[in-house]
C-alpha positions in Angstrom: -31.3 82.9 66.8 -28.1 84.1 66.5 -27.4 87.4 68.1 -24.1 89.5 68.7 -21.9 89.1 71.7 -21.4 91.9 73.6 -18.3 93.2 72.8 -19.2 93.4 69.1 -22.2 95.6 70.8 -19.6 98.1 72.4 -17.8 98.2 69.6 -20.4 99.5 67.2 -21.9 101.5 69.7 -19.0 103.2 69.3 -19.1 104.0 65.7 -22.5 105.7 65.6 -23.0 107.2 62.5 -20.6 105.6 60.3 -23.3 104.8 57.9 -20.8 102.4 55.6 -20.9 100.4 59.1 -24.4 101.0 59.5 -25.5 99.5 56.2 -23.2 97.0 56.4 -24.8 95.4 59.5 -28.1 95.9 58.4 -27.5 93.7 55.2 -25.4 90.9 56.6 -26.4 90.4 60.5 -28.2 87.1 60.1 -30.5 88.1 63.2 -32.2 91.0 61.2 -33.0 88.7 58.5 -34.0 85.3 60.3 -37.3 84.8 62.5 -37.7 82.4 66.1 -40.8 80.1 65.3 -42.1 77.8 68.2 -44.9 75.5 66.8 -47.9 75.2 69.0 -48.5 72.0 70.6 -50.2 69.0 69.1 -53.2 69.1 68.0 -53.0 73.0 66.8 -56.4 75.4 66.9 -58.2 75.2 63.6 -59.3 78.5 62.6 -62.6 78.1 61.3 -65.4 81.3 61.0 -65.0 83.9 62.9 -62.1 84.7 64.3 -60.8 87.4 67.3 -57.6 89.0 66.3 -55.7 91.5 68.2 -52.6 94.2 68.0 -50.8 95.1 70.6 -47.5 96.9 70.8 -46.4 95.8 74.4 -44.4 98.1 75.6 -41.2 95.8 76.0 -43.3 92.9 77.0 -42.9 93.4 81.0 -45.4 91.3 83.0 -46.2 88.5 81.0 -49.1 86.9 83.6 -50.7 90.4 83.4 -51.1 91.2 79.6 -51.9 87.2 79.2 -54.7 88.5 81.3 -55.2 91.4 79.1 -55.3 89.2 75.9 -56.8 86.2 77.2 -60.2 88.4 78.4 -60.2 90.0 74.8 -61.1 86.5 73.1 -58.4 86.9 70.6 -57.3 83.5 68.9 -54.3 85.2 66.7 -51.9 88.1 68.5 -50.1 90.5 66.3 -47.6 92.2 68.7 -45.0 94.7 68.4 -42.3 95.7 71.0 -41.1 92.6 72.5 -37.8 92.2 74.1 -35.2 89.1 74.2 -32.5 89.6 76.5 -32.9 92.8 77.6 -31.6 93.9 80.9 -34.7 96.3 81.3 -36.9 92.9 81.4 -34.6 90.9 83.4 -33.2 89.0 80.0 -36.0 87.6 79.4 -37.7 86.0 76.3 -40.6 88.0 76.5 -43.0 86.5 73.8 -42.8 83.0 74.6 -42.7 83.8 78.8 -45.8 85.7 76.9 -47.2 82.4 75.3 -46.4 80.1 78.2 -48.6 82.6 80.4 -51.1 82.6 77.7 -51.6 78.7 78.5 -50.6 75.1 77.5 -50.7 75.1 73.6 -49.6 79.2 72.0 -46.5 78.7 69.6 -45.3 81.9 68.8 -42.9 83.6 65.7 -40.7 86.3 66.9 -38.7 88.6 63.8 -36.0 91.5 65.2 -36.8 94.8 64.4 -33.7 96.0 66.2 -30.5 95.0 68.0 -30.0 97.6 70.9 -26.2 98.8 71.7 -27.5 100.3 74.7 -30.1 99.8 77.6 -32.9 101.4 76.1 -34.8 104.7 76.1 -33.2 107.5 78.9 -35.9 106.6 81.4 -34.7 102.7 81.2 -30.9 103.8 81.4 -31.9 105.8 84.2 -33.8 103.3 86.4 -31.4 100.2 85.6 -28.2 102.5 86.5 -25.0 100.7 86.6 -26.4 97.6 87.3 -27.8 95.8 84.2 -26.1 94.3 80.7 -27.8 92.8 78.2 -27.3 89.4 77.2 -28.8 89.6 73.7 -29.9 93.0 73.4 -32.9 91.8 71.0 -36.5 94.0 69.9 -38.7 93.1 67.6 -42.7 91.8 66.4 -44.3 88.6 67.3 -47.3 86.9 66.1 -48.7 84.3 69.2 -51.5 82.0 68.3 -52.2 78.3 69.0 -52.8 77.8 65.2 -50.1 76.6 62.7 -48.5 79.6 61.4 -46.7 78.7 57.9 -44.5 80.5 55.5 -42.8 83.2 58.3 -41.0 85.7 57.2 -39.2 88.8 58.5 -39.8 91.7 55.9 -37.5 94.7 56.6 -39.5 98.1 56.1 -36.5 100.5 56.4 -32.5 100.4 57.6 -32.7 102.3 60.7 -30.2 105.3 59.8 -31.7 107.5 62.3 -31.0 105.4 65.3 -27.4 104.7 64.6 -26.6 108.3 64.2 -24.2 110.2 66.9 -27.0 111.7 68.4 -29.2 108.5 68.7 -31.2 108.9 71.5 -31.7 105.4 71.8 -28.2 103.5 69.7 -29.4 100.2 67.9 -28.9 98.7 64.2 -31.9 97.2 62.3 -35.2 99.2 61.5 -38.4 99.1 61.3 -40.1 95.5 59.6 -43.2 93.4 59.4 -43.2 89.5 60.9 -45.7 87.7 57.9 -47.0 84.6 58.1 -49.7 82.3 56.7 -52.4 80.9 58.7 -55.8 78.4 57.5 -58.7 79.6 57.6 -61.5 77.6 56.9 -59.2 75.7 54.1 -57.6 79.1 52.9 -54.5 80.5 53.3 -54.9 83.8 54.8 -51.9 85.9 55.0 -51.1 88.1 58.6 -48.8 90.8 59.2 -47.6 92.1 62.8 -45.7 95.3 62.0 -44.3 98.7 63.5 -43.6 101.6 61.4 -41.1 104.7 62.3 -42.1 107.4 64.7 -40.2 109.7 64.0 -40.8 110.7 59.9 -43.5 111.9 58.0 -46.7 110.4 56.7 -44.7 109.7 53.3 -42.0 108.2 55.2 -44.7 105.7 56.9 -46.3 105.7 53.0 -43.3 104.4 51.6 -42.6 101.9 54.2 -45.9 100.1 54.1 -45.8 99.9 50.2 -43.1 97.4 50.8 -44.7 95.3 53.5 -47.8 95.5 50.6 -45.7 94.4 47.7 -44.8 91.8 50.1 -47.9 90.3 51.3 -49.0 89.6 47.4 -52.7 88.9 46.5 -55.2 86.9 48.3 -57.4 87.1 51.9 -54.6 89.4 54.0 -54.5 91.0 58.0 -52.3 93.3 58.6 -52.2 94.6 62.8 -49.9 97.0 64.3 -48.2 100.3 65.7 -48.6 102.3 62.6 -47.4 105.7 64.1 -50.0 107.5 62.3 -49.7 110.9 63.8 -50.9 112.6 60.5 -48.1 114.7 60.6 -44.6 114.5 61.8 -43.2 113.4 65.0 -41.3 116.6 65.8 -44.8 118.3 65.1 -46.4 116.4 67.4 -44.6 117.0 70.2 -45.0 120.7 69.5 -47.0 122.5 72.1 -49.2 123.9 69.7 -49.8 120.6 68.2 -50.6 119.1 71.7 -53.4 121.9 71.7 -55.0 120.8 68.6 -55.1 117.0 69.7 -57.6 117.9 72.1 -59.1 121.4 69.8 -59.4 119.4 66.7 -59.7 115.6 68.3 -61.5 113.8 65.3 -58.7 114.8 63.2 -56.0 113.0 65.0 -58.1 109.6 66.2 -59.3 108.9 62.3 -55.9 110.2 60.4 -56.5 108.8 57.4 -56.7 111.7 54.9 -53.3 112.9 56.8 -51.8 109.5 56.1 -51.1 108.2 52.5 -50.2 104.9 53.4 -54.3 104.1 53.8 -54.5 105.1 49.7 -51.2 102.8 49.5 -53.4 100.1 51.6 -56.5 100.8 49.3 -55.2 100.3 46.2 -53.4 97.1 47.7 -57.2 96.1 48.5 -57.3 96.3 52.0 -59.6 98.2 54.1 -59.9 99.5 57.5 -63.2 101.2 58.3 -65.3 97.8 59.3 -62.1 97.2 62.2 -61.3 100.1 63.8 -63.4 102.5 65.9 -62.0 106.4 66.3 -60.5 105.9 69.0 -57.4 106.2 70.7 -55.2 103.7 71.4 -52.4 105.5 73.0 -51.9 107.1 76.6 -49.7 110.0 75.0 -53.1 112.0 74.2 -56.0 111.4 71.5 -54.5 109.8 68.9 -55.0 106.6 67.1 -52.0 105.0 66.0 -52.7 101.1 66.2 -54.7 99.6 63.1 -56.2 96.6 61.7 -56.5 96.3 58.2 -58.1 93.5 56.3 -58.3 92.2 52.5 -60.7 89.2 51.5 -61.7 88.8 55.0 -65.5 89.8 56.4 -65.0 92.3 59.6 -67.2 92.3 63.0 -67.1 93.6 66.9 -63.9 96.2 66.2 -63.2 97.8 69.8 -60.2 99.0 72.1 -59.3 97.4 75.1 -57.5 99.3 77.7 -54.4 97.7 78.7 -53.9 99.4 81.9 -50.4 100.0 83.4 -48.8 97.6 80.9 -47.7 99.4 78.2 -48.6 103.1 76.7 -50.8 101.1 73.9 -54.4 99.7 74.2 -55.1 96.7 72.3 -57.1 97.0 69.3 -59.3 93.9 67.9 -62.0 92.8 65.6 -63.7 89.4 64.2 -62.9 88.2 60.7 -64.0 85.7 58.4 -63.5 85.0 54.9 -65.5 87.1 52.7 -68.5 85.5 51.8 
């Protein structure tokens, strides 16, 4: 994949919000638009019946042999991920989905699509513990899909151009935005369609709505999964960080682990054909209080076994996972 060098990196960083720039790089950095596929080896899995799926937004992707643990105990044969680093100096440079799929085991190939490339190194807690002491060498984030099945047709679909996070007062600098990694896998002699994907914190539900309308229009007709960090706070991110909204998680705790009617993206997902009630439980899937933000929906596909997995120390996400089948 080819990313920017790091002086190109200074010099955007910069020119925060110069949105002429911004829009610019979004459009034409061929990193944004491409995606890293690694075939499994010879013979692939065949996906046949029922099948254990999981999404997981990893946190960066730190300590591979530990969340191979995590996934490998879960039974899931196809990994929708979000928040995975390549050379980031906050996980030593590493490539973390395929350090990832070789801890998994002999076999995983893996597709990896860039949500964003970061200017910086990272969040203020990451700046703060690497200090003075860390660059990054490609300064890559993005969604991964990790299976040892054939994955065909991948595709990087770009949900939004980031404007936010290349303004002046980015909290975090980086071009790209949020997207979807799609794919096609066989199942049971059909093409079944998958989607790992990670939509914006910090908007509103429309904002989110709006967003997963495109990865919809994307993902066309047929037998479709969709898994990922949905952000579905039912209300905004500054109002969820309110301290009066932090009360009501806890007061009014139903609301915010089933968010549905407070998110119009699900009517967007209906009225795609998907559904989500047979593969999630109300639960949450987050560490930052009761709320359920990560999601499997499924179109065409029979759903069994949903539960959430608690992922530790690994990343402020538990994994969520169900069995599917085609639709009988």
């Amino acid at each position: 994949m080819d990313a920017p060098g790091s002086a190109a990196r200074a010099e955007w960083a910069a020119q925060l919000g110069d949105d002429v720039l911004r829009r610019r790089l979004v459009a034409t950095l061929s990193c944004l638009h491409e995606v890293e596929v690694h075939a499994p080896a010879a013979p692939p899995l065949r996906l046949r019946g029922w099948v254990r799926v999981a999404a997981w937004n990893a946190q960066r992707g730190h300590r591979p042999h530990e969340a191979a643990a995590v996934l490998r105990a879960s039974g899931a044969e196809l990994l929708l991920l979000s928040e995975l680093d390549w050379g980031m100096a906050r996980t030593a440079n590493a490539d973390t989905t395929r350090d990832l799929a070789d801890a998994l085991g002999a076999g995983y190939g893996s597709a990896y699509g860039v949500e964003f490339v970061e200017l910086r190194l990272g969040g203020a807690d990451e700046r703060a513990a690497l200090g003075s002491g860390g660059d990054n060498e490609l300064g890559l984030h993005g969604n991964a899909i990790v299976t040892r099945a054939t994955l065909g047709d991948v595709a990087a679909v770009r949900l939004d151009d980031g404007g936010r996070w290349f303004g002046g007062d980015s909290p975090e600098p980086r071009v790209g935005g949020r997207m979807a990694l799609v794919a096609t896998v066989d199942l049971d002699g059909t093409a079944v369609r998958v989607a790992s994907t990670h939509l914006e914190n910090v908007t509103d539900p429309d904002g989110r709505a709006a967003q997963f309308e495109m990865l919809l229009s994307a993902l066309g007709s047929g037998p479709a999964l969709i898994g990922g960090d949905l952000n579905s706070f039912g209300t905004t991110f500054d109002e969820i960080v309110e301290p009066a909204v932090t009360h009501r998680l806890h007061s009014e705790r139903a609301r915010f682990v089933w968010p549905v009617a407070h998110e119009p993206l699900f009517t967007a997902a209906a009225e795609h054909g998907f559904s989500w009630e047979a593969a999630n439980v109300p639960e949450p899937t987050t560490t930052h209080g009761p709320l359920k933000i990560d999601w499997l929906l499924t179109r065409g596909l029979d759903v069994a076994s949903p539960a959430v997995l608690d992922a530790g120390q690994l990343s402020d996400h538990h994994v969520v996972v169900a069995s599917v089948r085609l639709a009988r």
